[in-house]
ZADRENVEX-137962 format. One line per field, with one value per residue (C-alpha): residue number from 0; residue in one letter; x, y, z. Coordinates in steps of 0.02 Angstrom, whole numbers, m for minus. Layout:
<recs>
seq: [NUM|...];
type: [A|...];
xx: [X|...];
yy: [Y|...];
zz: [Z|...];
</recs>
This chain:
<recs>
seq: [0|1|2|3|4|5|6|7|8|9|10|11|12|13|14|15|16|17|18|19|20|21|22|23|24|25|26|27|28|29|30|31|32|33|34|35|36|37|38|39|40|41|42|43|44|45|46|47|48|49|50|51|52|53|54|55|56|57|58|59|60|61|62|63|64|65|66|67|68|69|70|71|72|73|74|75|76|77|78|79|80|81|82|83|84|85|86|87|88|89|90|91|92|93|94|95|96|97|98|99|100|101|102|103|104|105|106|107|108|109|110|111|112|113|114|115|116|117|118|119|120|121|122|123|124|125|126|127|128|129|130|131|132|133|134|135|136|137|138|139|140|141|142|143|144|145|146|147|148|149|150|151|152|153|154|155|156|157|158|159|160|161|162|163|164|165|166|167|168|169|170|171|172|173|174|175|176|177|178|179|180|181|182|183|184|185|186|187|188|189|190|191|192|193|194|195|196|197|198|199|200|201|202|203|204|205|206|207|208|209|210|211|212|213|214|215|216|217|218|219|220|221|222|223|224|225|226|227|228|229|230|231|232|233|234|235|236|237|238|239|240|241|242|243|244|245|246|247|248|249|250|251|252|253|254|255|256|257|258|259|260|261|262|263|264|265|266|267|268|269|270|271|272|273|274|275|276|277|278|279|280|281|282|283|284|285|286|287|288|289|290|291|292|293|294|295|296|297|298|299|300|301|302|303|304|305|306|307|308|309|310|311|312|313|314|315|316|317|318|319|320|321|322|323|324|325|326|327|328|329|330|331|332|333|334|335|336|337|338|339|340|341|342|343|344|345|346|347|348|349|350|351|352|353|354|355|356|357|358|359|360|361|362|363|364|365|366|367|368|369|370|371|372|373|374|375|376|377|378|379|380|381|382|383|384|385|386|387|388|389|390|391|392|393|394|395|396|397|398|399|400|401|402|403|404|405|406|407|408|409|410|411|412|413|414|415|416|417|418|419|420|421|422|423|424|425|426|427|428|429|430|431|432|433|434|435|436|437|438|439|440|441|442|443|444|445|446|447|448|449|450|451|452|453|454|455|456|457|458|459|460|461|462|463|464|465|466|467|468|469|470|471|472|473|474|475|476|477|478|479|480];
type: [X|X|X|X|X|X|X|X|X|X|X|X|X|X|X|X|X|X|X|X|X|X|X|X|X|X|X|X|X|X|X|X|X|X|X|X|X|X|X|X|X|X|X|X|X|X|X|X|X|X|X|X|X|X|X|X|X|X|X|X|X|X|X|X|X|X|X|X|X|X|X|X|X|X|X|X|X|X|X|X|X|X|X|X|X|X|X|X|X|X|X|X|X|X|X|X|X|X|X|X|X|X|X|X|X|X|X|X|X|X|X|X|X|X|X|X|X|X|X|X|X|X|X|X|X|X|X|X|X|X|X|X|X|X|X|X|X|X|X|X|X|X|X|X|X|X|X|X|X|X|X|X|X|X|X|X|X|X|X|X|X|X|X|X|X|X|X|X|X|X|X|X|X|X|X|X|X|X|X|X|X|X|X|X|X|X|X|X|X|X|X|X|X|X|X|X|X|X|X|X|X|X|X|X|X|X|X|X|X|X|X|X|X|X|X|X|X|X|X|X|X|X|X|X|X|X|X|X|X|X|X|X|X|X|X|X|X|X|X|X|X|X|X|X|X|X|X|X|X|X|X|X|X|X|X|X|X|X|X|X|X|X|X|X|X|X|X|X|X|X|X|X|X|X|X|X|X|X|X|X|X|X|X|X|X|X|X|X|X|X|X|X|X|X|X|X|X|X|X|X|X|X|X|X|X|X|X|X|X|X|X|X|X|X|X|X|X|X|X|X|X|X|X|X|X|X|X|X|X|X|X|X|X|X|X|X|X|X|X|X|X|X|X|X|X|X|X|X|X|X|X|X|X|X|X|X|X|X|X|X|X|X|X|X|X|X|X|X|X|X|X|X|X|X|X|X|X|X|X|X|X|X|X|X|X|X|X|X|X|X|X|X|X|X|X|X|X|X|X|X|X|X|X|X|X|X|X|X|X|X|X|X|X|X|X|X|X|X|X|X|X|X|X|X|X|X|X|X|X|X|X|X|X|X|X|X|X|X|X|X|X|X|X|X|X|X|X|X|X|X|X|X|X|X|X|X|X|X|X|X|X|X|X|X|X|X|X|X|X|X|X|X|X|X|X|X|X|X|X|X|X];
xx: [0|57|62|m95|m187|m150|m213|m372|m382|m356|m505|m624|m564|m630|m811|m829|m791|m896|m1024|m1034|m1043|m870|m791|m628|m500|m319|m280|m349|m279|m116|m141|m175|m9|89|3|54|222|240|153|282|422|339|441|598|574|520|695|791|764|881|944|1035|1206|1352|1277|1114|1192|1326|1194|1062|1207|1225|1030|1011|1156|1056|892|945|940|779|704|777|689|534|560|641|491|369|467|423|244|205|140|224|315|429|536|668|687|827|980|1128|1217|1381|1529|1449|1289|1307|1392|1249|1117|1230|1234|1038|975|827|758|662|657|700|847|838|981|984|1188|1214|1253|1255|1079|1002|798|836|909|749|632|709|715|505|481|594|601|491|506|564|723|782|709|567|373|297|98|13|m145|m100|m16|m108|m56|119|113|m14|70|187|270|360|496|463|550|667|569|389|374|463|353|216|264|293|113|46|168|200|88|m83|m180|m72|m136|17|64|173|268|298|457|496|417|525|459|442|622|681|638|753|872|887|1075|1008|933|1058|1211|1117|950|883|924|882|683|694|744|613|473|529|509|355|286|341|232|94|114|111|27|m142|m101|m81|m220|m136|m14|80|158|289|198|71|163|187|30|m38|100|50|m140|m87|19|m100|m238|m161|m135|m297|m289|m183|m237|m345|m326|m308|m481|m634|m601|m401|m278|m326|m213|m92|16|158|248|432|460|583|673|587|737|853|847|970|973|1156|1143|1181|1297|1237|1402|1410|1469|1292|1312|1204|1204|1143|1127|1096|1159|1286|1329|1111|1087|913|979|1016|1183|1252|1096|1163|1307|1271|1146|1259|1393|1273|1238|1407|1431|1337|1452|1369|1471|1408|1456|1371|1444|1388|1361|1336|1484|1561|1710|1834|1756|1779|1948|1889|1736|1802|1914|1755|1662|1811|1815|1618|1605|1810|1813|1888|1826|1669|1592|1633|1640|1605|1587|1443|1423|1296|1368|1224|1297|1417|1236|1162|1317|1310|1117|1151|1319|1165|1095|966|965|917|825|868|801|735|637|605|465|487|661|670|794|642|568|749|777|605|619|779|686|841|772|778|688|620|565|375|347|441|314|384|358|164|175|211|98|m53|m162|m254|m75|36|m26|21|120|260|213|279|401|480|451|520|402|505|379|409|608|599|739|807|993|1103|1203|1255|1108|980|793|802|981|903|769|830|967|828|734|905|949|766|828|989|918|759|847|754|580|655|692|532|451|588|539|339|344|475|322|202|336|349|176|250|373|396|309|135|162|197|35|m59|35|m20|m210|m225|m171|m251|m402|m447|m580|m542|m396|m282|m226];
yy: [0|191|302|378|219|219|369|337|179|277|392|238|172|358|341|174|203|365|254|109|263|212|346|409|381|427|246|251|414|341|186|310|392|250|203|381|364|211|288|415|299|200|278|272|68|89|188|60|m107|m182|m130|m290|m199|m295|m183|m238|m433|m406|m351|m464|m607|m519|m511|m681|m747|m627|m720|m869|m893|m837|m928|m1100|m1057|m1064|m1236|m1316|m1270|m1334|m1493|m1537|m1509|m1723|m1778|m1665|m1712|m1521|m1508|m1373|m1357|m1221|m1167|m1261|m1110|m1059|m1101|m957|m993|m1190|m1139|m1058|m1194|m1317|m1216|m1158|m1337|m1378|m1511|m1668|m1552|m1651|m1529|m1537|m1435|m1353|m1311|m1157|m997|m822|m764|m899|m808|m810|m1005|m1064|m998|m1062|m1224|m1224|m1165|m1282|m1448|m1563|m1614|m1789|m1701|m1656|m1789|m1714|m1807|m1826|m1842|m1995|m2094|m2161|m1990|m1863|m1730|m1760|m1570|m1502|m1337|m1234|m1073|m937|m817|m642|m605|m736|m869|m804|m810|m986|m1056|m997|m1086|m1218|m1243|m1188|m1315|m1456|m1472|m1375|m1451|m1397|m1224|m1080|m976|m798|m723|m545|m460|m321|m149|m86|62|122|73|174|340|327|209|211|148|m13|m61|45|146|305|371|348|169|137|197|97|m46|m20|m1|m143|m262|m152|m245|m406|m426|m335|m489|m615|m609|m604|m798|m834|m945|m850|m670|m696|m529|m529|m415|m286|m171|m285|m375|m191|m172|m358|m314|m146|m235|m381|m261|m138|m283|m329|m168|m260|m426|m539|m630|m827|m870|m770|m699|m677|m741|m716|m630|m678|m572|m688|m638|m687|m809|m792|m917|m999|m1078|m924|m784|m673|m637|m534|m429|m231|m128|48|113|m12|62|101|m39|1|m100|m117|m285|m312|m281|m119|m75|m61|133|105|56|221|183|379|410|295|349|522|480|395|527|655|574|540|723|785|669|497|357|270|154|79|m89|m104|m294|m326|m226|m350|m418|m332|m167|m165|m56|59|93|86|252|344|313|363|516|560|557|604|480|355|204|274|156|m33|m71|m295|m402|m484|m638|m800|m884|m911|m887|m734|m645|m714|m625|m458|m473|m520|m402|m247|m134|m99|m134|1|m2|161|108|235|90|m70|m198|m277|m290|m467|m427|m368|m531|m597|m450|m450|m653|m629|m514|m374|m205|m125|m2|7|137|193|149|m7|m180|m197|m40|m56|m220|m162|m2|m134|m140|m284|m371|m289|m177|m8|39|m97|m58|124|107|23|111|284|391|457|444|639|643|499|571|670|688|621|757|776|927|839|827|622|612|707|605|456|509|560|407|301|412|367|190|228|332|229|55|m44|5|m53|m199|m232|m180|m299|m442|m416|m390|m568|m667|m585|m635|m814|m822|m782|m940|m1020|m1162|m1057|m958|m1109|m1196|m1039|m1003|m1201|m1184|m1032|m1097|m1267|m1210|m1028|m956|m771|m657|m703|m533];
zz: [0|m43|97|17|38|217|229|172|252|422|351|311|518|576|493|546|729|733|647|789|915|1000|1100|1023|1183|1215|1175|995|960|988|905|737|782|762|597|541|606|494|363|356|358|202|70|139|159|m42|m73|39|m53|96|260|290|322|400|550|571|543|680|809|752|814|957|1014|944|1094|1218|1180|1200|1407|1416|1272|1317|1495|1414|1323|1481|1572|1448|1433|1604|1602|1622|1468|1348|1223|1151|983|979|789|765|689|751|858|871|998|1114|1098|1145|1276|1353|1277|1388|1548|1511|1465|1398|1499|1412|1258|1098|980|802|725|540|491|521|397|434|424|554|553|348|320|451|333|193|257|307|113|15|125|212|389|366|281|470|550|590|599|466|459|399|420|606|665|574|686|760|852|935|950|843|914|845|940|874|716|734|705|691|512|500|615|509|343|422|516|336|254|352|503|452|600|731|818|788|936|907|1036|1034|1125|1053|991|875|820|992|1018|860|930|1074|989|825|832|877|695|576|563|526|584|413|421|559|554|399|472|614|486|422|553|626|437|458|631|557|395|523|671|608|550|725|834|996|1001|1137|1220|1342|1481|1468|1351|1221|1255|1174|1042|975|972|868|737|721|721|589|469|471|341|218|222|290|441|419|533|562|734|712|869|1048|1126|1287|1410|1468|1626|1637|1767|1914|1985|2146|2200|2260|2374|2432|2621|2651|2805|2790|2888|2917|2866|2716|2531|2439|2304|2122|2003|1803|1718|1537|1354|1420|1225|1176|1174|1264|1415|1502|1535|1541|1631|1774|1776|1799|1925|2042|1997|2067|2238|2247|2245|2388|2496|2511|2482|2330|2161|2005|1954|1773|1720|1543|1432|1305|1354|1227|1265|1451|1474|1337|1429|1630|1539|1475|1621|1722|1631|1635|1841|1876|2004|1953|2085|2066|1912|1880|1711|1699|1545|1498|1564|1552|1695|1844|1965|1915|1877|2052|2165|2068|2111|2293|2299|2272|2385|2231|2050|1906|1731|1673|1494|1389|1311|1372|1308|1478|1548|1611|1736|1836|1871|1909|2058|2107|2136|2245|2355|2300|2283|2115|1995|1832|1705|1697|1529|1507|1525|1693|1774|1705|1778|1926|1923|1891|2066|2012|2042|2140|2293|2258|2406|2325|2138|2168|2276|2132|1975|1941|1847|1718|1560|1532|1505|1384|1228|1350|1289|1432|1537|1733|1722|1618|1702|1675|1775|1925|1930|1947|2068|2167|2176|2198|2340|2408|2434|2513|2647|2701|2672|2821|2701|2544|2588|2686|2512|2431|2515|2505|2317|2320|2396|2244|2104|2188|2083|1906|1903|1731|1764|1802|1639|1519|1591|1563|1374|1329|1423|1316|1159|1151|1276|1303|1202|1235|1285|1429|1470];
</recs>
């Protein structure tokens, strides 16, 4: 479709909701916003016939490796579920990558490997178009097994529109399941680096995969979002390409909000010192310009400052980067003890001593479709605090779950400073050093709030989530959200 033809579309969407008498609320106004913004980027996806730069492919590897724990979480946990039986049909990873598949594991899961090449999303749908299952070993139906899977289910853009050729292809009775966890058009505003080397590129790229959901979720029997905020951003994709196409059934997918599970097993219980060093810490992908990184370190630079003894341990910088980055970051606060600069690392339980090392943990993101580490803190009853707008922080801002005496005491509301250029003055810096300096002077609370919000999260372990993610699939009837 032209841009015009969007446009008119959107014009056709206006008469027919005036027509049905349904109010015109804050919510749809912004849903029309982000079919403009698309809209906008349209041509510049028709004058980029490719934005598959050797970029975009080295940071695709990278996000692919930084998937990986959490996604092989989800199969383990489904593989235990007594009587079922789970495939993991995938590209066969790299070195790296099986090194984390071996420390993950992936329980009673059965692991069917493609060789790999360098495009992994790119050679999986090849494979579902061009060969047939019993070419990797795979079921194949007949007579006496008609229906070898029951359920197929597709990671985001990874795998998402794999998984649908091969339901269409090779297993058409099987119900199809699409998870969703990502928004990358709401990503692109604040960090465009992320998908290309120039802002042009990379709101091309983000329109592009903003396209590729909108193709394929409305094939889907379920649209699985990882927490509330991408709950909504898989509704608005599936929903805006109902305009283009459409949809494979009647009704379209239900739709699912899956909550990251934490991990029941672990808690941390160190004691505190009044006179003890005020440990921060951030955890995740260090080098993705969401994060907030400059924000922290600004932050902590600034209560350091007004003479209370303070540092930020930084957990997630990769590992050939780290001196080059201790010497910025050295350089940014002029104290040079003040920020630790640590590589990224998959090891347990390196992640689980940083966590338990921590006073409080930060999401400074700028975006964040969930920010996983939140379930992960929140399950170790270690305090820590997440953006407003990031799945997460509406997570926890949701009274119907959380009580919201903890929900607040753990989200900063920062929704206003969002593209706020980092900078020891900035109106996002002071904010946050504010609410971090909260939790160092009223620690007896936080952690009393720390450990009440731990019992809630006990709730959200992965085994509750993939019962509810396979009850919805194969037996809801409406949305799980």
């Amino acid at each position: 479709m032209s841009e015009a033809d969007i446009g008119k579309v959107q014009v056709e969407f206006w008469k027919a909701y005036q027509a049905q008498g349904i109010p015109i609320n804050e919510g749809l106004v912004r849903l029309f916003n982000t079919r403009a913004q698309l809209s906008r980027l349209w041509s510049a996806v028709n004058k980029q016939n490719t934005s598959c730069d050797e970029h975009k492919a080295v940071q695709l590897s990278e996000k692919v490796k930084f998937e990986w724990e959490r996604l092989l979480k989800l199969v383990k946990a489904i593989s235990e579920i007594p009587n079922a039986s789970v495939t993991l049909f995938m590209v066969e990873p790299d070195n790296e990558v099986k090194n984390t598949l071996a420390w993950s594991g992936h329980g009673r899961a059965k692991v069917v490997c493609i060789p790999s090449r360098n495009n992994p999303s790119a050679l999986l749908y090849h494979v579902a178009k061009v060969h047939q299952p019993g070419d990797y070993g795979l079921p194949v139906p007949d007579d006496q097994h008609p229906s070898p899977f029951n359920l197929i289910i597709g990671h985001s853009r990874y795998s998402s529109t794999a998984a649908s050729l091969i339901r269409e292809r090779w297993y058409p009775t099987a119900k199809l399941a699409l998870i969703t966890h990502n928004s990358a058009l709401r990503k692109s505003d604040v960090a465009w680096k992320e998908y290309g080397q120039t802002r042009e590129l990379g709101y091309v790229e983000a329109a592009r995969l903003a396209m590729l959901d909108e193709r394929i979720l409305p094939k889907a029997d379920l649209a699985v979002g990882v927490g509330p905020v991408l709950t909504t951003e898989a509704c608005e994709r599936e929903w805006m390409g109902q305009c283009n196409r459409s949809r494979s059934n009647m009704t379209g997918p239900r739709f699912h909000e899956l909550v990251p599970g934490v991990r029941t097993g672990d808690a941390c219980t160190q004691q505190r010192q009044p006179n003890d060093l005020f440990r921060v810490l951030l955890a995740g992908r260090a080098d993705d310009p969401a994060k907030g990184l400059d924000d922290a370190v600004y932050a902590v630079r600034k209560i350091a400052l007004s003479g209370n003894d303070s540092s930020l341990d930084v957990l997630g910088v990769p590992a050939e980067d780290v001196g080059r980055w201790q010497q910025a970051a050295d350089e940014m606060t002029g104290m040079p003890d003040l920020v630790g600069l640590h590589a990224f690392s998959d090891d347990l339980n390196v992640v689980l001593r940083f966590y338990c090392n921590a006073d409080l943990v930060i999401m400074p993101s700028m975006h964040e479709g969930f920010g996983m580490i939140f379930t992960e803190v929140a399950g170790l009853g270690v305090p820590i605090l997440a953006p407003q707008g990031s799945g997460a922080g509406q997570l926890a801002l949701d009274r119907s779950r959380i009580p919201s005496e903890l929900g607040e005491a753990c989200v900063v509301m920062d929704e206003s400073t969002y593209g706020i250029v980092p900078s020891p003055t900035s109106q996002r810096v002071a904010l946050w050093a504010h609410r971090i300096d909260q939790v160092r002077c009223y620690p007896e609370q936080t952690r009393r709030h720390a450990r009440s919000l731990q019992r809630i999260m006990r709730c959200y372990s992965w085994k509750h989530d993939t019962k509810a993610l396979l009850r919805s699939a194969m037996e809801g009837e409406g949305n799980t959200v």
